[in-house]
C-alpha positions, 0 to 999 in steps of 0.5 A, a space after each residue: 063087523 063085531 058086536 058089542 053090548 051097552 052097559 052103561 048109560 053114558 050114551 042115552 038117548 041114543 043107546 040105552 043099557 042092554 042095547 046091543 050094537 054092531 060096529 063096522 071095523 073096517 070103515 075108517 082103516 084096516 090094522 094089523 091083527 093083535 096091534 094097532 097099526 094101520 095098514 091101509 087107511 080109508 077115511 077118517 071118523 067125522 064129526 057126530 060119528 058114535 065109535 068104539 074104542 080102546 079107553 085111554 087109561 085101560 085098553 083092556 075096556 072099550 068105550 063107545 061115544 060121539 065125536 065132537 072134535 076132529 084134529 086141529 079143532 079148538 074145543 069148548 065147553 061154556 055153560 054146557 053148550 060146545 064150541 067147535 072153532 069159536 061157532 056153537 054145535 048143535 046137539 039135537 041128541 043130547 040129553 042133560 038131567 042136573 040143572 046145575 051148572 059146574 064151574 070149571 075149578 069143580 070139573 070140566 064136565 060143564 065148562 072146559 077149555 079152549 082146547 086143540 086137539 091134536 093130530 090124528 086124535 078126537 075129542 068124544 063126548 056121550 049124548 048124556 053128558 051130565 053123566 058121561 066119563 068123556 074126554 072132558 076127563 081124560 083127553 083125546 082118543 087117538 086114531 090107531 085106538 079106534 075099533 070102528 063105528 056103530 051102525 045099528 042095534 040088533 038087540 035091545 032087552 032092559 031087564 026088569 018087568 015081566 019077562 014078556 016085557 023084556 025085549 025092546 022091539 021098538 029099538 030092534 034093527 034101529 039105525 044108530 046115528 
């Protein structure tokens, strides 16, 4: 297990700022210390599993979002809506605040697509998806840079208020899913 801290809202409502999360690491594959080379593989991340892994365009960031896309999956974004292999997805955890729709000469944010994704690679998306820097933006995530998946909060704090207020409670011991 290793556990991490939520610093951004990428994720709301599922897991808000100042959340801090346990990640089990060896539910998908046991790798090598200090490289990312599987050496013995488990199972594979399924469809709505919350994972952290090495971001793309810096591995030196962990990045943590649902999977929406497994391999050989074509993926599209219309109007907002995601289209697994032409059937529509349901997202009852997702969470949208601007109203407007982009087209897809803006940014891929609202309509992007089709799409495969390629082997041993995911496609991930944040539940907050108005505002959530996703493969929509950079691409696939793939499987050897995939650190585990989130279970559970164990601490929750946002911050601001009176101290007595700080704490979280509801949130504490709560299963991620």
């Amino acid at each position: 297990m290793q556990a991490f801290k939520i610093p951004s809202g990428s994720m709301v409502p599922t897991l808000t700022i100042g959340d801090h999360i346990l990640v089990t690491k060896f539910l998908y594959n046991v790798k090598m210390p200090f490289w990312d080379t599987i050496v013995v593989r488990f199972s594979e991340p399924q469809r709505g599993d919350i994972i952290v892994f090495k971001f793309p365009e810096d591995e030196s960031k962990d990045f943590i979002k649902r999977v929406v896309g497994l391999p050989g999956d074509t993926i599209q974004v219309r109007n907002k809506r995601v289209w697994i292999n032409g059937e529509l997805l349901p997202e009852p955890y997702t969470q949208h605040v601007d109203p407007n729709i982009l087209p897809h000469q803006v940014q891929p944010r609202d309509n992007l697509g089709p799409l495969t994704v390629p082997p041993e690679s995911y496609f991930v998306m944040g539940d907050n998806r108005d505002q959530s820097l996703d493969s929509r933006f950079w691409g696939f995530v793939k499987l050897p840079k995939i650190k585990g998946k989130a279970f559970l909060i164990y601490w929750s704090w946002n911050g601001q208020g009176s101290l007595a207020n700080w704490v979280r409670w509801e949130r504490l011991g709560k299963a991620i899913r």
